[in-house]
Backbone bond lengths (Angstrom), bond angles and torsions (degrees), N, CA, C in turn:
res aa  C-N    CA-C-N  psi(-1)  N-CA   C-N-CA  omega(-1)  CA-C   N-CA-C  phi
1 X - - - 1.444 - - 1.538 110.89 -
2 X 1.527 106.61 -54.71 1.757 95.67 -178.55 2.022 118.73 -73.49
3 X 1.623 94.53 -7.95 1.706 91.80 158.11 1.468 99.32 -57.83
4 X 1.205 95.54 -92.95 1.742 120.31 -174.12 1.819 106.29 3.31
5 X 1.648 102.55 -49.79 1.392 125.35 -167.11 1.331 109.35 -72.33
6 X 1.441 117.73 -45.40 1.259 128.50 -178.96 1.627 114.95 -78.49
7 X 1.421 118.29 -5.19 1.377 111.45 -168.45 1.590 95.29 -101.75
8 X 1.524 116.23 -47.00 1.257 119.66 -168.96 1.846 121.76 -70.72
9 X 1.489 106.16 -7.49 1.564 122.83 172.15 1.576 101.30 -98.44
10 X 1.666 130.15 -5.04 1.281 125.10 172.72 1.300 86.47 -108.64
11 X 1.175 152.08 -48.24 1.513 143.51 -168.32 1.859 111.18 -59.20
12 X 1.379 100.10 -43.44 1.651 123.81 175.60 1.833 88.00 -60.64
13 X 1.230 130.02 -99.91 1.358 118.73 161.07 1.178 130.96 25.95
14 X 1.216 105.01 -84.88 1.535 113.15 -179.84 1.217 133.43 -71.75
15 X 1.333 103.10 -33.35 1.509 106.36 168.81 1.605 109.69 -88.14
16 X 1.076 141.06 -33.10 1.858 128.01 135.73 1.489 115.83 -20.72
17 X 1.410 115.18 -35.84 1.582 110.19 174.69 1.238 97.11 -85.77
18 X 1.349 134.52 -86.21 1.091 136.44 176.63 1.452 133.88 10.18
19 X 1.697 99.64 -87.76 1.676 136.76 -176.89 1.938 109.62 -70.72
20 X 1.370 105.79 -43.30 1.218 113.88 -156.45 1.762 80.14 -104.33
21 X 1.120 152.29 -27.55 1.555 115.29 -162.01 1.436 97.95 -129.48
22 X 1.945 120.05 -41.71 1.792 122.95 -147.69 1.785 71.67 -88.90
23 X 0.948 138.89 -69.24 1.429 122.73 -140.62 1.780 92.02 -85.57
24 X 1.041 162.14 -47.36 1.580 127.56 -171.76 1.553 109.43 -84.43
25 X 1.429 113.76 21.62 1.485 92.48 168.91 1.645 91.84 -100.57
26 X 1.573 116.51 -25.41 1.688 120.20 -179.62 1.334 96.66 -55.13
27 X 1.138 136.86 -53.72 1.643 135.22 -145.56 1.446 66.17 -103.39
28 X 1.059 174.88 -42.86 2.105 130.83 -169.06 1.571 85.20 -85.32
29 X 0.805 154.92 -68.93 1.518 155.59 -170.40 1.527 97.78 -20.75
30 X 1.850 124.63 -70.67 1.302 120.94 165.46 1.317 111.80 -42.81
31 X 0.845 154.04 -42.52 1.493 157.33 -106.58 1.807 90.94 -112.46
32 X 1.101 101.78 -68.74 1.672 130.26 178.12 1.481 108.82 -37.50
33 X 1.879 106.16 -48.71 1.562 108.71 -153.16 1.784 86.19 -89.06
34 X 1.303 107.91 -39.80 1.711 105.12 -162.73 1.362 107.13 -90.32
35 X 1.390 140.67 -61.05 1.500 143.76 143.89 1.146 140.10 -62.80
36 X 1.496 129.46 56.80 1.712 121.56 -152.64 1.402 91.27 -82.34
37 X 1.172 120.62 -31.40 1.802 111.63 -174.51 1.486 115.18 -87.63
38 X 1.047 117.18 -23.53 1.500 109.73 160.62 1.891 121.91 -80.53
39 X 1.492 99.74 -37.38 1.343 95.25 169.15 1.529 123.36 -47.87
40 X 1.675 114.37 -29.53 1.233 100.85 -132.87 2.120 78.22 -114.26
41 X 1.249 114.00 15.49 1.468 102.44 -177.95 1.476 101.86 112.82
42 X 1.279 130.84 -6.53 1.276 113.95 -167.45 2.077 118.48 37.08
43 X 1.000 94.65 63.82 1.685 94.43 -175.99 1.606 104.36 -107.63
44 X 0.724 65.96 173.70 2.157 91.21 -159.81 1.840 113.83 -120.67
45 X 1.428 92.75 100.46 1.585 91.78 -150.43 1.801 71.58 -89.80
46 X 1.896 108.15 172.32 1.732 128.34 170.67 1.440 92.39 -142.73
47 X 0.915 103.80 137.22 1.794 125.14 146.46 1.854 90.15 53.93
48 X 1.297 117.97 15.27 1.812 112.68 172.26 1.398 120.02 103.70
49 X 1.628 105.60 12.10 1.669 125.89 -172.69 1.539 96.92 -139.07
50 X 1.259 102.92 145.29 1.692 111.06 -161.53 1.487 84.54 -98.06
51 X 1.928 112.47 147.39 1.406 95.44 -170.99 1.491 92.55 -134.88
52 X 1.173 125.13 28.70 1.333 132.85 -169.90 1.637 131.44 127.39
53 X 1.181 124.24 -178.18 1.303 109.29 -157.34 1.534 81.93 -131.98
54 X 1.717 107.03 156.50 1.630 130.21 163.29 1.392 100.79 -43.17
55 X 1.304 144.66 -60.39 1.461 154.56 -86.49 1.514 99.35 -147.00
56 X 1.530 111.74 -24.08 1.378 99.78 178.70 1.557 130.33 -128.93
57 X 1.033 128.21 119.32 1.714 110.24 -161.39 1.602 122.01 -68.29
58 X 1.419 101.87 144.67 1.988 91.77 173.35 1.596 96.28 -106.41
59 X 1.633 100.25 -164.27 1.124 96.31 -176.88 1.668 100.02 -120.01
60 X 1.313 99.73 147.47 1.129 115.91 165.02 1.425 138.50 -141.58
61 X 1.274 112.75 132.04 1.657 118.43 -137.32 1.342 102.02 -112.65
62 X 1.444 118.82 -65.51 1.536 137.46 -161.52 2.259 90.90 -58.95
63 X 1.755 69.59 137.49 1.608 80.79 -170.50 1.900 125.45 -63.15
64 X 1.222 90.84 -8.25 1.790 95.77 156.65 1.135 154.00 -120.58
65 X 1.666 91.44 56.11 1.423 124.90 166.95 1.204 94.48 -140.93
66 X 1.212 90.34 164.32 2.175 112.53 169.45 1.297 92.62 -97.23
67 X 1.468 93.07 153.10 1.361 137.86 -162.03 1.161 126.17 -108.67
68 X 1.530 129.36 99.19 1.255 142.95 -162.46 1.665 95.25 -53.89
69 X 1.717 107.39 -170.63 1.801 122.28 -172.69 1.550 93.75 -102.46
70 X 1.430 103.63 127.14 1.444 91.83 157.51 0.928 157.91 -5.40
71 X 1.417 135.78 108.64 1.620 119.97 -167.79 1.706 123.28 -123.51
72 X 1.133 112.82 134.66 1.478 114.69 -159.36 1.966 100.47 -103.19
73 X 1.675 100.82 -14.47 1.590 90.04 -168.19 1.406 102.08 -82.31
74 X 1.630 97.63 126.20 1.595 111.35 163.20 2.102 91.31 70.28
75 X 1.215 98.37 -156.52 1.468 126.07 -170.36 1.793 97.02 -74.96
76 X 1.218 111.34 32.64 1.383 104.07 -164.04 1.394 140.07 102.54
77 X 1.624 136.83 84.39 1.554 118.83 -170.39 1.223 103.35 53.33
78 X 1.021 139.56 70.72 1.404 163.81 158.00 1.677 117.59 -104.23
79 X 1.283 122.23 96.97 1.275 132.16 -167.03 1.817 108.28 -64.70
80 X 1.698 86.01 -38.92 1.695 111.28 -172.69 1.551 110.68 -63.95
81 X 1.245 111.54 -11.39 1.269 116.39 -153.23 1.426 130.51 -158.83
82 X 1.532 116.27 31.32 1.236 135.25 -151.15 1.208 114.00 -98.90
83 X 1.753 136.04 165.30 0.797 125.29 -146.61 1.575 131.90 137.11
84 X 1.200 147.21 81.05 1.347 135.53 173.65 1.483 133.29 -37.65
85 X 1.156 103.50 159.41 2.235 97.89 173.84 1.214 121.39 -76.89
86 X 1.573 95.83 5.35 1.663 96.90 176.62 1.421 131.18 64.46
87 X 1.581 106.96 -2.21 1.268 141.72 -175.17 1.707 115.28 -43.80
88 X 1.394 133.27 98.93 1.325 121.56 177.58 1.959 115.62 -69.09
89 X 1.187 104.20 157.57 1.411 103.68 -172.42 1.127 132.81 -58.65
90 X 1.653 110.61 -10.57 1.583 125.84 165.47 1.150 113.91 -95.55
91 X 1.358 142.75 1.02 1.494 153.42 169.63 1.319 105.49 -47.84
92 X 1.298 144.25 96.58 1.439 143.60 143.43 1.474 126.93 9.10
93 X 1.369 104.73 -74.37 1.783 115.46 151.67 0.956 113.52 -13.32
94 X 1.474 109.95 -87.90 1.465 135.40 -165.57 1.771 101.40 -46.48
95 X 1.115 105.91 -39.18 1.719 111.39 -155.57 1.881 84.78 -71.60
96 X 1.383 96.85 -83.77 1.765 103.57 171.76 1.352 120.92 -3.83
97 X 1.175 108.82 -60.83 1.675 119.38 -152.33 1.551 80.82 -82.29
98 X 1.283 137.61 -75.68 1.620 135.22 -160.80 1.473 97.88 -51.12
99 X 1.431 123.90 -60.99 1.774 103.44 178.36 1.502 121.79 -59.55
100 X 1.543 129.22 -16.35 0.976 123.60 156.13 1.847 119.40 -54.61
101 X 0.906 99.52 -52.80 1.743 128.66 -170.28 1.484 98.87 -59.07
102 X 1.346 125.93 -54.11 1.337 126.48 160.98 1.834 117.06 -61.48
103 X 0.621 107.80 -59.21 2.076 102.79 171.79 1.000 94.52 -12.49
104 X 1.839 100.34 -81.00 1.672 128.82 -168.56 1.593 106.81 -25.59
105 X 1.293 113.37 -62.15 1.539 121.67 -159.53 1.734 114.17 -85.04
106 X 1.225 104.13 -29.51 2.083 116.02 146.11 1.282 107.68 -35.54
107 X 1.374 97.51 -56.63 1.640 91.88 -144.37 1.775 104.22 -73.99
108 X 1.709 102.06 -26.38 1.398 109.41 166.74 1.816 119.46 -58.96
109 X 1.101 102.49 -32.24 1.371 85.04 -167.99 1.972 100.40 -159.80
110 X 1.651 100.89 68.34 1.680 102.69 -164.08 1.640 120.30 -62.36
111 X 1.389 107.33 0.14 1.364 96.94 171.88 1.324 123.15 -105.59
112 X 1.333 117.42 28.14 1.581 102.68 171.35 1.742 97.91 -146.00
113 X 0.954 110.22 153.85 1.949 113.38 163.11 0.922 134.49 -49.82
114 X 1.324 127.37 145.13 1.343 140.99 -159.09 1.492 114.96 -85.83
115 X 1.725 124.75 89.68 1.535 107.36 -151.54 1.820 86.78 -63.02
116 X 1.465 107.80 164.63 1.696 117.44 -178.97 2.044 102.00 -72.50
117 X 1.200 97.14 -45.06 1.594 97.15 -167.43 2.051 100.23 -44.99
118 X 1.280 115.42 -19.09 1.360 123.97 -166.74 1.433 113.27 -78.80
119 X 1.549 103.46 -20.81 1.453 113.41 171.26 1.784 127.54 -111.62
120 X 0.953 80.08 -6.28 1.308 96.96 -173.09 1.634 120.60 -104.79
121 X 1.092 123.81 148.39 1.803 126.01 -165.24 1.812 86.13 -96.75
122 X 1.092 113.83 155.64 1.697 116.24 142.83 1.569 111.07 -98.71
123 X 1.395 92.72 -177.20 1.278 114.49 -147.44 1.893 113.99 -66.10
124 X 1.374 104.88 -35.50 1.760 127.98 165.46 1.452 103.21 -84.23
125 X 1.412 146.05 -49.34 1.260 141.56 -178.08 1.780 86.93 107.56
126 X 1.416 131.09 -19.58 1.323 104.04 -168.05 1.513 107.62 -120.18
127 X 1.682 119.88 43.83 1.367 109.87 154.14 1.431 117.44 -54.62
128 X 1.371 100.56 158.84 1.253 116.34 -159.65 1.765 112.92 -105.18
129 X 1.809 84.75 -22.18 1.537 92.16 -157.86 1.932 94.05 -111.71
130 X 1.542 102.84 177.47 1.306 113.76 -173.49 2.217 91.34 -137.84
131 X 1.332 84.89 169.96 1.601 103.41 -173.53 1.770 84.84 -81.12
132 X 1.408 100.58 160.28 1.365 111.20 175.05 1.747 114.47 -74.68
133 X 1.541 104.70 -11.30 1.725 122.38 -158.70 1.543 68.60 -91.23
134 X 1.196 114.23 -69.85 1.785 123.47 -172.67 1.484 119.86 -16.62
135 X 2.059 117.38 -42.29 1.056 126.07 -175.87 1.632 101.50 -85.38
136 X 1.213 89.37 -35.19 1.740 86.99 -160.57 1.346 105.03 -70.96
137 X 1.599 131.00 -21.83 1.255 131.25 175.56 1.939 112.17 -69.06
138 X 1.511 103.83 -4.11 1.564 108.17 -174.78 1.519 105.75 -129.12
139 X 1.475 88.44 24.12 1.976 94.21 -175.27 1.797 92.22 -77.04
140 X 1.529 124.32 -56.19 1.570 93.37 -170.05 1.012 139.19 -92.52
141 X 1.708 117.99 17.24 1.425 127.01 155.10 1.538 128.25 -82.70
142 X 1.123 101.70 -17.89 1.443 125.33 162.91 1.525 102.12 -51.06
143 X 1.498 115.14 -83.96 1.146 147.50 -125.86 1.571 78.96 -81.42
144 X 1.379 123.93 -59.17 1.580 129.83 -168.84 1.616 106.14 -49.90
145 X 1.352 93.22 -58.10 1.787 99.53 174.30 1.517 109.71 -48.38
146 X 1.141 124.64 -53.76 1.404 125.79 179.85 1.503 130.58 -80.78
147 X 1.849 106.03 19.36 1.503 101.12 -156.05 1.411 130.52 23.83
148 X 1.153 118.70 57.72 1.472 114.21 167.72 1.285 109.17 -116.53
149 X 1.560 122.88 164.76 1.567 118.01 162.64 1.923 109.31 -84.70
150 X 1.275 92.99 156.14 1.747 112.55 -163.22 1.342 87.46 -47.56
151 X 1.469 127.34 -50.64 1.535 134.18 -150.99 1.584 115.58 -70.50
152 X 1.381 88.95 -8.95 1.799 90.43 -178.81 1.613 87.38 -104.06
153 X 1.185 140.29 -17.90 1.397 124.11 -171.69 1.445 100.63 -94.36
154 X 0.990 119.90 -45.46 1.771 141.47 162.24 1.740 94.92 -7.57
155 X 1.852 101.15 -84.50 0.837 126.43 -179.47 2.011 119.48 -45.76
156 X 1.532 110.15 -55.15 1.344 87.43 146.91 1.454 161.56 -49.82
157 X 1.439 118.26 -40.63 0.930 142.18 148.10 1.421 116.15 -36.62
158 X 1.238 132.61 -37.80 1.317 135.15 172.09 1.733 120.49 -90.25
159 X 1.033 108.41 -21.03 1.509 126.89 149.27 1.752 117.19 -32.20
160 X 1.740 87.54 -70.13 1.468 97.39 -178.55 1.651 121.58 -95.58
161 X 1.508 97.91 19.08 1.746 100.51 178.09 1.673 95.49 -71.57
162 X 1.405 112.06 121.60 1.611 112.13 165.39 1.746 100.55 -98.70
163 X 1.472 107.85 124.53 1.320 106.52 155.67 1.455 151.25 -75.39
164 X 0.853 126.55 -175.82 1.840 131.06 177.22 1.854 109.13 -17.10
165 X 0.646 129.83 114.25 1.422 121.07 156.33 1.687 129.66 -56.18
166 X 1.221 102.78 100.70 1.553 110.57 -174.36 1.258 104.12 79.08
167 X 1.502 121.50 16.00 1.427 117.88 172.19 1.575 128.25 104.97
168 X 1.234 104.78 -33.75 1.449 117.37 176.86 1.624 108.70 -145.15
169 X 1.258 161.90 14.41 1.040 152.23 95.08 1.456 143.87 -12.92
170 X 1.043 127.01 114.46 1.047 128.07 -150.60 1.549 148.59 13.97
171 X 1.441 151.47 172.68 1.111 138.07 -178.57 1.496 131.27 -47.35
172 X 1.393 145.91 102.55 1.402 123.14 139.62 2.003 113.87 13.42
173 X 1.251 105.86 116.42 1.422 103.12 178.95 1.687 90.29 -147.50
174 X 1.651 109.22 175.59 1.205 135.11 172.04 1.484 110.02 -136.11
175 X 1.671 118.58 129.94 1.036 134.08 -173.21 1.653 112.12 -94.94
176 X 1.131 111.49 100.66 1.922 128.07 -168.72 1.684 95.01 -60.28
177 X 1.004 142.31 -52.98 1.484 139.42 -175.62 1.727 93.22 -39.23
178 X 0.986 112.17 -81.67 1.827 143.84 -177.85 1.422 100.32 -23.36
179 X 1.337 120.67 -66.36 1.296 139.92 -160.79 1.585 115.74 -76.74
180 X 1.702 101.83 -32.38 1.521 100.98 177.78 1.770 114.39 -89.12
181 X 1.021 93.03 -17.03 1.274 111.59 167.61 1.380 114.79 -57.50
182 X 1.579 128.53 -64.02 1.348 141.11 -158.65 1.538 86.16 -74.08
183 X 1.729 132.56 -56.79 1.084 160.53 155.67 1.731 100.98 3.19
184 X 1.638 93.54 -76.38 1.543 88.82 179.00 1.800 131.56 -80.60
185 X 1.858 91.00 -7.32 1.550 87.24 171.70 1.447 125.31 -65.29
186 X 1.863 102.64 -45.97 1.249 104.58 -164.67 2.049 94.77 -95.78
187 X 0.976 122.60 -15.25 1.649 118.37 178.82 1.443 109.89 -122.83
188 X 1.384 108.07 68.62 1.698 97.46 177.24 1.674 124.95 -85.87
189 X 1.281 97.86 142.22 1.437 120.22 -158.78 1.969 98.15 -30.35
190 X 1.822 134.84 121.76 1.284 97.09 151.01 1.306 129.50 -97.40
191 X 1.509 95.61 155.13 1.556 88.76 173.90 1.323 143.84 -88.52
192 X 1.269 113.58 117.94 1.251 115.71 -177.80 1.480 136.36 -108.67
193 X 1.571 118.52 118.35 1.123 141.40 -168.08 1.543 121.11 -37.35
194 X 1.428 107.51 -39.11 1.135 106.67 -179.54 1.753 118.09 -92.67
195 X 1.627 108.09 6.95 1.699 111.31 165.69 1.728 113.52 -87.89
């Protein structure tokens, strides 16, 4: 019995060294040398202050920027707290809030369709990215807010369209962090006195 006792508090042991300390400092060690920017958050430092990450969406409201997908985690893009309503497609809620969400986006811009990603949350609440239909449906409030012509935003917007992964994986998307960013380098908001 006190073998038995003594082997399974050295077996417990070792694999505590092992499992719990030699192998995840090896795999962050890889992690570091081969992925340092994905390991580390993919974040997006400005002027020497990190202002967000590739990977996660913020929000953005004021009408000259584009406008990330809905977000249900937490109080909004909430990393801490992410997550959908889990909502099935006959859910009331769900129905409400998207015909609300569509009005809203009519009334912005009544001659063209409502891409769905615009009404709809994903599945974490913190995609990052939008449909390319998604931008182009917010190309002339953008563009108005920013006095620019569509064709120079057009043209951005297609800049930052990333395609398929490996070619056939998932949708063509555009990443709103990325874009508002480039957005305000080369078109910054002017200001005007009388708004």
């Amino acid at each position: 019995m006190k073998k038995n006792l003594i082997t399974s508090i050295l077996m417990t042991v070792v694999t505590i060294i092992l499992l719990g300390l030699i192998y995840p400092l090896i795999v962050t060690g890889f992690a570091q040398v081969l992925f340092h920017d994905k390991a580390n958050g993919q974040l997006i430092p400005k002027d020497g202050a990190i202002i967000g990450s590739r990977i996660i969406a913020q929000p953005f409201i004021a009408p000259g920027y584009f406008h990330p997908r809905a977000s249900n985690a937490g109080n909004g893009y909430d990393a801490t707290n992410s997550g959908g309503t889990n909502y099935g497609p006959t859910n009331q809620k769900l129905i409400d809030r998207v015909k609300q969400d569509t009005a809203a986006a009519q009334a912005e811009n009544p001659s063209k369709p409502v891409p769905i990603d615009m009404v709809t949350t994903s599945a974490s609440g913190l995609d990052p990215h939008i449909t390319p239909s998604n931008a182009a449906f917010q190309l002339a409030r953008v563009a108005h807010e920013r006095g620019i012509p569509e064709e120079k935003l057009q043209a951005l917007v297609a800049e930052h369209t990333e395609g398929r992964q490996l070619g056939f994986l998932g949708e063509p998307r555009v990443n709103v962090l990325e874009l508002n960013l480039d957005l305000d380098r080369l078109y910054p908001v002017q200001k005007n006195p009388s708004r």
